[in-house]
N, C-alpha and C positions, 0 to 999 in steps of 0.2 A: 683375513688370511686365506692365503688360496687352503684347499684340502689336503693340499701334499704334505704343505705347512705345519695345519696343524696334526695331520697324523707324525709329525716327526716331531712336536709336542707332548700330543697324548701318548706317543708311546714311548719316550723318555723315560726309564727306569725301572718300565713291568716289566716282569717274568716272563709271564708267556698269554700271546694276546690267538685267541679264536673266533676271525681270523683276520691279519691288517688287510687281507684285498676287501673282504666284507668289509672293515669298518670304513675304509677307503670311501666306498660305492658309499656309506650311509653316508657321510660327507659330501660327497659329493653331490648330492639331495640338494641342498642348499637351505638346510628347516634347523634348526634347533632338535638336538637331537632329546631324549629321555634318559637321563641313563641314571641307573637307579645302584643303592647303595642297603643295604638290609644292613639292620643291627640288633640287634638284642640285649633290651639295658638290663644285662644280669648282672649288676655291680652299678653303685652308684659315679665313682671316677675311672675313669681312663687312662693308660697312660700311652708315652710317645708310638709305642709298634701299633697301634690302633690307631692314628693320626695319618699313616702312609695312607691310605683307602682315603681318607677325608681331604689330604691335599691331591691328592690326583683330581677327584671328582669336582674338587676348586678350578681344577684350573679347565674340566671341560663350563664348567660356570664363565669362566675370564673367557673364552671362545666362545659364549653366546650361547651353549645348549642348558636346558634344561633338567634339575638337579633334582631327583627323587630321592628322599631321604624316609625309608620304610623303618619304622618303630616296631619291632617286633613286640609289640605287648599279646599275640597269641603263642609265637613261634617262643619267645622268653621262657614261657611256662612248662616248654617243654624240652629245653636245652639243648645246642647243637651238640651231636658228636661227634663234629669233624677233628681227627689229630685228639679223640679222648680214648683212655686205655679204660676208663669205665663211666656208666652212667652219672653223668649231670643233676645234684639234686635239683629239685622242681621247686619253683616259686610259684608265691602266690599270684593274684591279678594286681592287689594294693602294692604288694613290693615292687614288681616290675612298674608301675605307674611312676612311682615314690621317683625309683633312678632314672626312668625315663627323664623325666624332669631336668634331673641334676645332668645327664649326657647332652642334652639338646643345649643347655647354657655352653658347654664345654664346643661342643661340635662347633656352634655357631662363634667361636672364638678363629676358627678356619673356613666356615663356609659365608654366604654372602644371604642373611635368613630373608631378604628382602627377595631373593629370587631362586630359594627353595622349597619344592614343595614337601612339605614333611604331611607323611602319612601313616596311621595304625591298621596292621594287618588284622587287627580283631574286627574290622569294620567291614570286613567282610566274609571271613572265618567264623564269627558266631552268628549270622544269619544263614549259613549251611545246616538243613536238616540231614538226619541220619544216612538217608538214599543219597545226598548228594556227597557226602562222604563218602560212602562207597562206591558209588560212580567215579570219582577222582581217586582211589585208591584202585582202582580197576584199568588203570592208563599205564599202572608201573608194574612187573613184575618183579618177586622176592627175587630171581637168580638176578635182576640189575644191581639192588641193593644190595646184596652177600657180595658185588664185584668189589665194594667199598676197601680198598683197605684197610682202614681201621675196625669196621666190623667182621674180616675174616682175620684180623691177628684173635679178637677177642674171642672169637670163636676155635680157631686155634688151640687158642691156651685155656677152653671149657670157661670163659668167663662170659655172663651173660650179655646178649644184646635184646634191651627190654621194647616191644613192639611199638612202643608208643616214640620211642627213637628210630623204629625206619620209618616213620611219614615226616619227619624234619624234613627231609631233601624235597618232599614231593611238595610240602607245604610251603617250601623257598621257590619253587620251581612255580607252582602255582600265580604265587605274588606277582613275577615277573607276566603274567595272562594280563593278571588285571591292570596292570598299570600299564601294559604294553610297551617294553622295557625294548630300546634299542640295543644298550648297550650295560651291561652289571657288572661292575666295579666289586673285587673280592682277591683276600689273600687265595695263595698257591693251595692252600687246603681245602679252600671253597669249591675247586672245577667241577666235584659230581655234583653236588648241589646244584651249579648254574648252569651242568649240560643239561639235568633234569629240565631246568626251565628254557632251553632250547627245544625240548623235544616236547615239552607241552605247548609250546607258542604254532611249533610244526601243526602239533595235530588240531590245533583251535583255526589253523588258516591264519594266523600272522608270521611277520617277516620274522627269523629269530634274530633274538640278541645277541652277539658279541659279548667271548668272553673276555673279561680284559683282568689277569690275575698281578698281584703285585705282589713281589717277596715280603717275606715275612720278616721282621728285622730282627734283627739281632740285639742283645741286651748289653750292657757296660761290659760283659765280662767277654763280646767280641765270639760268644761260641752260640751260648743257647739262643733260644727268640726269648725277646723280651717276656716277661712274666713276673706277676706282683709274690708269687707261689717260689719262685726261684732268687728274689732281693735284686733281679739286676735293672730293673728298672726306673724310668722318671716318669713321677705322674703328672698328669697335663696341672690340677690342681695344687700342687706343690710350690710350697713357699719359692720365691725368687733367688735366694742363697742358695738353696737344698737344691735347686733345677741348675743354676750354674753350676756349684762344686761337681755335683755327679755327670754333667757331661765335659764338665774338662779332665776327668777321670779316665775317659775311653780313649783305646789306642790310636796311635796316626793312621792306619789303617783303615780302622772302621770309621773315622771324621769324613771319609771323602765319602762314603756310603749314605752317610749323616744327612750331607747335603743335596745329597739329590734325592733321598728318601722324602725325608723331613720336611726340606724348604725348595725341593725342585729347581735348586741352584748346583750349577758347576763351580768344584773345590777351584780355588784359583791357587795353584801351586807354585808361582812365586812368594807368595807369604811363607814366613817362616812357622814352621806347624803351632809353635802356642798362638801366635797372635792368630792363624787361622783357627783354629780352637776358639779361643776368647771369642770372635767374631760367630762363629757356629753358637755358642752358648748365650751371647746376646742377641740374637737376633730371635733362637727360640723362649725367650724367659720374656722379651718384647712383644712376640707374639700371643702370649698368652697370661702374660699382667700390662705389663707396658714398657715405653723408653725410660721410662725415669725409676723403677725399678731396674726396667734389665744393667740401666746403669748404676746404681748404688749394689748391684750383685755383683758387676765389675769390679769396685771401685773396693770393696768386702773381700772379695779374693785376692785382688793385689794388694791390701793389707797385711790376708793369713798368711801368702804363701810367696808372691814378687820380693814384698819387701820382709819377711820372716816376723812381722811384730804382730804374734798372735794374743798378745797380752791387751792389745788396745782391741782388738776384733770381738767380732758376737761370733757367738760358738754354743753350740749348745752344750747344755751345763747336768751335769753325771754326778749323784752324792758319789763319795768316797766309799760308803759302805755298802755298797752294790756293784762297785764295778773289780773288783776280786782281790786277791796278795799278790801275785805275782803280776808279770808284765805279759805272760801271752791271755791269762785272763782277763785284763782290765782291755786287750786289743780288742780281744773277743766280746765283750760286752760290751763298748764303745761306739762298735759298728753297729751292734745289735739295736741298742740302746739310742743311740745317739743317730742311725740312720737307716736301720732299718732293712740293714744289711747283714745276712746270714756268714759268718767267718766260721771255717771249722779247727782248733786249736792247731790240728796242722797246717792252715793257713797263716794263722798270725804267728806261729813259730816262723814260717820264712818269711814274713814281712820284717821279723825282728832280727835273725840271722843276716840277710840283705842290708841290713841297714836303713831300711825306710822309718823306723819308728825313734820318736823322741820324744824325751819328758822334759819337760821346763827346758826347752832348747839343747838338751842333753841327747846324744846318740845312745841307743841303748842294742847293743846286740847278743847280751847273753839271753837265753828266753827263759832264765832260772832267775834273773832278777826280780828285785821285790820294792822298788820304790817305795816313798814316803808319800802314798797317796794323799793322806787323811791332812798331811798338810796342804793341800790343793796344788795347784797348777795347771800346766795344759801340755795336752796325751798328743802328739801328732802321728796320725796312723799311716798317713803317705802322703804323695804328691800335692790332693785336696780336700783332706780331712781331715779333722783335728775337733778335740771336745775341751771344752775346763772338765776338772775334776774338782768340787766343791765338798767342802770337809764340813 
């Protein structure tokens, strides 16, 4: 592809790119470019809003450049604070290894491992003695880092910012020295961070990188960003049912975001929105078990919910004597229980009021009823969710 091409590729669906005539001009080179991606496996799985950053960097892979995938097993230890209202606790080296592990199977379910190079920032972070620590802390000053916004609300509101969280940005910044990063691939939260490593690349005499930032996604409930902290998300490791029902959950709306997020595909809007739905949910559950899964997750859903016969369907299965007397408690614990999704009584009160909720194929809209649990049946909580209640 000519350059023009694929800058009208690569810049498909970022936020905000620093800056397209620069990454133009890098293109235009005619070299494969570097473009690097930092992570930090604080957490053993991932789920979908952390996959936006890993399909973009795919697809400068499918255009020939070169894909840097930095392991933050130094930067882990000491936790970003981009977008935190307080300090990250600290892992150890073993922990962060442990998930490392588990991310890199995950990542390479999207990336191509045969033409990435994956690298550890401790490989060069614990051969710095003291002085050269200090020499590189001597490049940044504290009034850059107090410009943070997250570190001047904390400070704002008398909450601490502990010193070993302002060398995060310098230490992300640095990374991008050593590997000589054309271009760093990062959410909208990430840009001090990767100005930092524009302004170190300046001062070492290389060409700086390109920022290239991608929105940060939004979670099933269409408002917040995804978060495992907040129940509105899907995790890349999640069963094949569990990944389809909860993204045929999300509104019309956010489906066409989905798809250029997610799968870097254009919503085709002559479909009718379920069957384009359906298609958005198999294509990422295929992505990440396979076809013949994402199709028996199909085939699982238009069992529960097309053809209404949740009696023949797998569902997961709730004792009778845990999921409460009434009907806004058993809503409540069902989601909880059953998927791992936070409802607060006032929530599953208007699921019940509306009408989404039914027991044994029964509508229930008083939120004071009190079903015959203990006899079993099955709890449907909305559109694509539903539990057995097993006595």
């Amino acid at each position: 592809m000519s350059p023009e091409q694929q800058l009208e590729i690569l810049t498909r669906g970022a936020a905000h790119i620093i800056s397209e005539a620069e990454l133009l001009e890098k293109l235009k080179q005619g070299r494969p470019l570097n473009v690097k991606l930092g992570v930090d496996p604080t957490a053993p799985d991932i789920h979908l809003g952390f996959t936006v950053a890993l399909q973009k960097l795919r697809q400068f892979q499918d255009l020939g450049h070169t894909a840097i995938l930095i392991i933050g097993d130094f930067t882990a230890m000491i936790g970003d604070p981009s977008g935190r209202s307080k300090t990250r606790p600290q892992l150890t080296h073993d922990q962060v290894m442990a998930n490392a592990q588990s991310f890199r199977q995950q990542a390479f379910k999207i990336l191509d491992p045969t033409h990435t190079r994956t690298v550890f920032n401790g490989e060069w972070f614990e051969m710095m003695t003291f002085e050269e620590v200090i020499r590189l802390n001597s490049r940044v000053t504290l009034q850059q880092m107090l410009q943070r916004e997250d570190f001047a609300k904390r400070l704002a509101k008398n909450e601490p910012v502990r010193l070993h969280e302002i060398q995060y940005p310098i230490i992300q910044g640095w990374d991008s020295v050593k590997v000589q990063a054309d271009v760093e691939i990062g959410g909208t939260d990430q840009l001090f961070n990767i100005l930092v490593g524009r302004d170190l690349q300046k001062e070492e005499g290389l060409p700086q990188q390109v920022a290239l930032m991608m929105p940060l996604l939004e979670g099933l409930d269409g408002v917040q960003k995804m978060s495992k902290s907040l129940g509105n998300y899907v995790g890349v490791s999640e069963a094949p049912e569990t990944m389809f029902g909860k993204l045929m959950s999300i509104s019309d709306t956010l489906m066409e975001r989905y798809y250029l997020l997610l799968l870097g595909e254009v919503l085709d809007k002559s479909l009718h929105p379920m069957e384009a739905k359906k298609q958005l949910a198999s294509k990422i559950v295929a992505r990440y078990h396979s076809a013949e899964a994402a199709q028996a997750a199909l085939e699982d859903f238009n069992t529960r919910f097309s053809k209404k016969d949740l009696a023949h369907a797998e569902l997961p299965e709730l004792p009778a004597s845990g999921i409460g007397a009434d009907i806004v408690s058993a809503v409540v614990a069902a989601y909880a229980q059953g998927f791992n999704i936070k409802k607060s009584r006032g929530d599953a009160r208007r699921l019940v009021e509306q009408g989404s909720v039914q027991w044994s194929g029964e509508k229930i809209t008083d939120p004071k009823a009190a079903p015959a649990f203990a006899q079993g049946g099955e709890l449907k909580l909305d559109k694509t969710r539903a539990v057995r209640v097993v006595s």
